[in-house]
MARMI-224579 format. One record per atom (N, C-alpha, C): x, y, z. Coordinates in steps of 0.05 Angstrom, whole numbers, plus 5000, padded with zeros to 4 digits. Layout:
REM residues N
XYZ;...
//
This chain:
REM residues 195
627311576979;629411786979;632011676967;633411766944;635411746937;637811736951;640311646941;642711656952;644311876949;646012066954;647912266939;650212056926;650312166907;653411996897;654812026912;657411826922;660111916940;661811926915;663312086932;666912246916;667912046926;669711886896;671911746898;674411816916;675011826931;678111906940;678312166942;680712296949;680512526969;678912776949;678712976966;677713246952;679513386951;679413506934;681413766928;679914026936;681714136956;680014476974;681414726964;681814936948;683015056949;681915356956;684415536978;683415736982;685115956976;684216146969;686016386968;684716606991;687016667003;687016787027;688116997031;687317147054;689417457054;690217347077;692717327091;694817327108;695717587127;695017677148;696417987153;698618047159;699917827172;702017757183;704017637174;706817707186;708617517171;707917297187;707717217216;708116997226;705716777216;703616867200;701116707186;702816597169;704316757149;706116557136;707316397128;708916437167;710316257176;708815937188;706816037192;704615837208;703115677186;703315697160;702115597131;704615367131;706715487134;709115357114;710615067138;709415127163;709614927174;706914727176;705114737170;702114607155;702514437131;704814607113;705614477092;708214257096;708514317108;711414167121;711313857141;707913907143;706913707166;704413577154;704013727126;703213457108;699613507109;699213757129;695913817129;694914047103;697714167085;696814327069;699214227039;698114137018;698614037006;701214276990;700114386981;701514686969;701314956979;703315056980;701415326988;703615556969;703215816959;704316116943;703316366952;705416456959;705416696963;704216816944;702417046933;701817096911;700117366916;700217456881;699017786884;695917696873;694818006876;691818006872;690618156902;687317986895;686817996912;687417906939;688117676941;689617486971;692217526959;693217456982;696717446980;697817066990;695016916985;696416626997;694816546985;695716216963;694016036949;693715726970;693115586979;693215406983;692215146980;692614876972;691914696961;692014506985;689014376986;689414097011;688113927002;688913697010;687513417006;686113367024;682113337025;680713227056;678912987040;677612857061;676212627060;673512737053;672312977065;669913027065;669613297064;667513437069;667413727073;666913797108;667013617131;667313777149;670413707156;671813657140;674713707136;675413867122;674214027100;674814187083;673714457108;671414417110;671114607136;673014687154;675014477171;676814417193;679514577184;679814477153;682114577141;682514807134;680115037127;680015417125;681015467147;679215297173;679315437190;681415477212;683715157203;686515147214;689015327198;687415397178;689415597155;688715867165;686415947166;685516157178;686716257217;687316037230;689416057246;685616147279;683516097261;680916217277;678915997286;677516057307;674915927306;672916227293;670816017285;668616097274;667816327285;667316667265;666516887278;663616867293;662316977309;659416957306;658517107291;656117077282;654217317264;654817547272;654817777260;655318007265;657918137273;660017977274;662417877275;664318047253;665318317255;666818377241;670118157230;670918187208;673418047198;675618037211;676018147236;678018097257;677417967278;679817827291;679717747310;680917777325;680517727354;682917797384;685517777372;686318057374;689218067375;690118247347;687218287332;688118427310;688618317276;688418077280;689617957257;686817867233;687518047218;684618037196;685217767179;682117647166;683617417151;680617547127;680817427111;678917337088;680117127073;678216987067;678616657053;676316557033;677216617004;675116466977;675316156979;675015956988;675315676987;673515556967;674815366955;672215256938;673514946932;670614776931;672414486929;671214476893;673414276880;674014096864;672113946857;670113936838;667913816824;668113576796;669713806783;670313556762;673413666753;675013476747;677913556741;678113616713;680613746703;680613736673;682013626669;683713646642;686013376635;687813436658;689413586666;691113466691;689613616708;690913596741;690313586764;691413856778;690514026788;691514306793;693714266817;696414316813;698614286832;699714006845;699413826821;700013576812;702613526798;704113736790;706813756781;708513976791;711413966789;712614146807;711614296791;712514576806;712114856806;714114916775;712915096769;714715266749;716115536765;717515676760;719315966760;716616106772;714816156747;712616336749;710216236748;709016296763;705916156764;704116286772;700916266756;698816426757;696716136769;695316266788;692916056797;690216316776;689016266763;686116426757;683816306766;681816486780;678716446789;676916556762;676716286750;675116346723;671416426721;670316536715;667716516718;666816576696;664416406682;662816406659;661316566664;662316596629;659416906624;656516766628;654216916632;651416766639;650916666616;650016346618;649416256594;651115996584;653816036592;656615986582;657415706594;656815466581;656715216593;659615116605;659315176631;662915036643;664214856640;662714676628;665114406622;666914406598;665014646573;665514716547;667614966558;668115186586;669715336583;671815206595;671514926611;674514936622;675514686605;674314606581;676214416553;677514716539;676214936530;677615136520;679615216539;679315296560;681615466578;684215246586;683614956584;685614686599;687914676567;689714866556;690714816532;692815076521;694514986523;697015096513;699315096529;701415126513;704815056525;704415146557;703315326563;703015416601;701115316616;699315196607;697315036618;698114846643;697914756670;698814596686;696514406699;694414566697;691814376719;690014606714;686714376722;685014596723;683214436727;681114566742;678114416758;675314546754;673714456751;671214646761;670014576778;670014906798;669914826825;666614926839;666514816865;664115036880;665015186903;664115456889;665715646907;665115886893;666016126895;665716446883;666416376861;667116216845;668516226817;666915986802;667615926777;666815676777;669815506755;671315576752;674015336746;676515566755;678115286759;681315436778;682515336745;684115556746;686015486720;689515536733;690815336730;692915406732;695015406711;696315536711;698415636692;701915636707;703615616685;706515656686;708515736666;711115776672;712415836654;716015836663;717515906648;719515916661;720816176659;718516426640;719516656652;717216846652;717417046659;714217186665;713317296636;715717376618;713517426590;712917136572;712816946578;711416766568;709616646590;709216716614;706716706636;704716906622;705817106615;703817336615;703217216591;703717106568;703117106542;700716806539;701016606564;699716476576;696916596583;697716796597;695217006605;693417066585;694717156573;693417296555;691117136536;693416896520;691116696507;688716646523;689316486546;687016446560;685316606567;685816906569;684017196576;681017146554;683017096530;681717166508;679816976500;678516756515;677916446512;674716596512;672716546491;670216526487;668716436511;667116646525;665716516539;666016576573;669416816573;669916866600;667917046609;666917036629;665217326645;667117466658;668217366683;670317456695;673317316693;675917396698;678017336699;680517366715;680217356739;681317406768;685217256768;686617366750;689217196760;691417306791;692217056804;694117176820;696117026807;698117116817;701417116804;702616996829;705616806826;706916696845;710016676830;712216736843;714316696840;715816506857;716616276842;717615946855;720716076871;722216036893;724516096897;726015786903;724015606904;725515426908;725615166882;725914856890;726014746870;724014676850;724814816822;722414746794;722314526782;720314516763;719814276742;722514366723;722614246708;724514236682;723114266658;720514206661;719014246628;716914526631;717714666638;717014946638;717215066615;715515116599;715815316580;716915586582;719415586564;720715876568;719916086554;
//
C-alpha cells in the first residue's frame, strides 16, 4: 500500500458563507483579530462573507467552518437552522495547487472580486487557471477542492476597472461557470492597485 503525498506547510481553506446576523459578523472579525481567520469580506453574491484561513490538516479545516459557522454539526435530516434561528450556508474548499501568486497574500485593494471558477467539461484546469492568473487586476488564484474548481481573485482601485477586470477574465476560453462576489476595502489598501 502506498503513501499519500503530504502538503508542505499550511493549507489554504477558503469559504464563502451566508452570515444572518449582524453579530456573526461581529464574531468573524474577532476570529480575524485573534489570528484563527486569516482574511475575511464582506461581500455580494451569493454569500455575503469570504473568508481565508491557514490549517495544518483537514480536521482543522473541518474545526475552522465549523468555528466560523458559530455551529456544531447538523444531524442528517437537519434543516439549515439552528437553535435560536440563525441560518448559515458555507461553500469551503481547500487549495490544491497555487498559481503565480497566492490568493490574499497582498493588501487588499479599494475593490475586490473573489470568483468561483468552474471548467467547461473537458476543459483542463491547470491550462484555465494559467489563462485566468493575468492582467493589471489579477491578485491570487488556486485550484481548489470544493463546488468550484479555481478561486480567482481580483482588484482594483476603482470599480470600473474591477469590472473591466471582470470582464476580461469572463471572457477566458474554457469558462463553464463564473460565480463573482464583490468586496469594498474601508480600511487600509495596497498602493499598487490598478486604477
Amino acid at each position: 500500500m502506498s503513501e499519500e503525498p503530504q502538503v508542505e506547510g499550511p493549507i489554504d481553506l477558503f469559504v464563502f458563507s451566508h452570515q444572518s446576523t449582524p453579530q456573526a459578523f461581529d464574531d468573524v472579525e474577532k476570529l480575524v483579530e485573534a489570528g484563527t481567520i486569516r482574511f475575511s469580506a464582506r461581500i455580494t453574491g451569493p454569500y455575503n462573507l469570504f473568508t481565508c484561513h491557514e490549517v495544518a490538516n483537514l480536521n482543522e479545516a473541518h474545526d475552522a467552518v465549523l468555528s466560523l459557522l458559530g455551529v456544531v454539526p447538523p444531524r442528517i435530516g437537519d434543516s439549515n437552522t439552528i437553535e435560536g434561528g440563525r441560518t448559515f450556508a458555507a461553500n469551503p474548499a481547500i487549495c490544491d495547487e497555487m498559481g503565480p501568486l497566492r490568493v490574499k497574500r497582498t493588501p487588499p485593494c479599494p475593490f475586490e472580486a473573489f470568483i468561483q471558477v468552474t471548467a467547461a467539461p473537458g476543459q483542463d484546469r491547470r491550462a484555465l487557471l494559467a489563462a485566468v492568473s493575468v492582467g493589471a487586476t489579477y491578485r491570487g488564484s488556486c485550484i481548489v477542492s470544493g463546488g468550484y474548481d479555481i478561486l480567482l481573485e481580483l482588484g482594483a482601485g476603482s470599480l470600473t476597472t474591477l469590472e473591466e477586470g471582470l470582464d476580461a477574465a469572463r471572457a477566458t476560453a474554457g469558462i463553464g461557470r463564473f460565480i463573482p462576489s464583490l468586496s469594498q476595502t474601508t480600511g487600509p489598501v495596497a498602493g499598487d492597485c490598478p486604477r
